[in-house]
C-alpha positions as semicolon CSV with decimal commas, in nm:
position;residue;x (nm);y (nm);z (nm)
1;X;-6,484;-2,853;0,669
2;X;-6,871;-2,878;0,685
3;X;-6,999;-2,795;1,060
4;X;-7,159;-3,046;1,241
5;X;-7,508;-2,944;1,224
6;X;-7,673;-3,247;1,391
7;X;-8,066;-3,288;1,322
8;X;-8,072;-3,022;1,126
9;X;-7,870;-3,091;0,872
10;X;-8,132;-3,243;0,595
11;X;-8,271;-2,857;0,635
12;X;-8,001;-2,633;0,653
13;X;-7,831;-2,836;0,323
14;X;-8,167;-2,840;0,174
15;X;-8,209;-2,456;0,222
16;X;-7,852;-2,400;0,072
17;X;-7,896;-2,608;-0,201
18;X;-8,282;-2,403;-0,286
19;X;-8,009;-2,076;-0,269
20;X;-7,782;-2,191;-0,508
21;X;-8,047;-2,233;-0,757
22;X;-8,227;-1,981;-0,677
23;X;-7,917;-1,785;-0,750
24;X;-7,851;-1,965;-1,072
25;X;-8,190;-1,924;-1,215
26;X;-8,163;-1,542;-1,122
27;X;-7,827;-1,493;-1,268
28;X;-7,916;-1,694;-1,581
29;X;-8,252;-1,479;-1,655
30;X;-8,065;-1,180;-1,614
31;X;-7,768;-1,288;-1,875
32;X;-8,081;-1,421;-2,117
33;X;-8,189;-1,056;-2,032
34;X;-7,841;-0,846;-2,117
35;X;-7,835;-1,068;-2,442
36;X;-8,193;-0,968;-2,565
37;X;-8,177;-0,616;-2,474
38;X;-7,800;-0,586;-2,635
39;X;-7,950;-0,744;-2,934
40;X;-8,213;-0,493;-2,949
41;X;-7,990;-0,174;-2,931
42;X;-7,743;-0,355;-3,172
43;X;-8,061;-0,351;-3,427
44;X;-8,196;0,017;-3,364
45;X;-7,806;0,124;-3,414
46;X;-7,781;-0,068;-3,701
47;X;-8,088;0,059;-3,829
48;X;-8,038;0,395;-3,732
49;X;-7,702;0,402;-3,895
50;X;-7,859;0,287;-4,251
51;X;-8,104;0,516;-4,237
């Protein structure tokens, strides 16, 4: 399945395995993100709403 990459294999899975967490640490700031901004608007709603 995985390509032969010969000597330059330590870098080539090294630089895909930096992407992947590159990507995950993205992706999970961004969801930390959409959770405190959705929390925020719930409160000025709610607030707004009670006057």
């Amino acid at each position: 399945m995985i390509p032969d990459l010969g000597r330059y294999a330590t870098e080539v899975l090294s630089a895909y395995g930096v992407t992947v967490l590159l990507l995950a640490a993205v992706t999970g700031q961004s969801w930390r993100r959409y959770r405190r901004l959705k929390a925020q608007m719930d409160d000025a709603e709610r607030s707004r709403r009670d006057g």
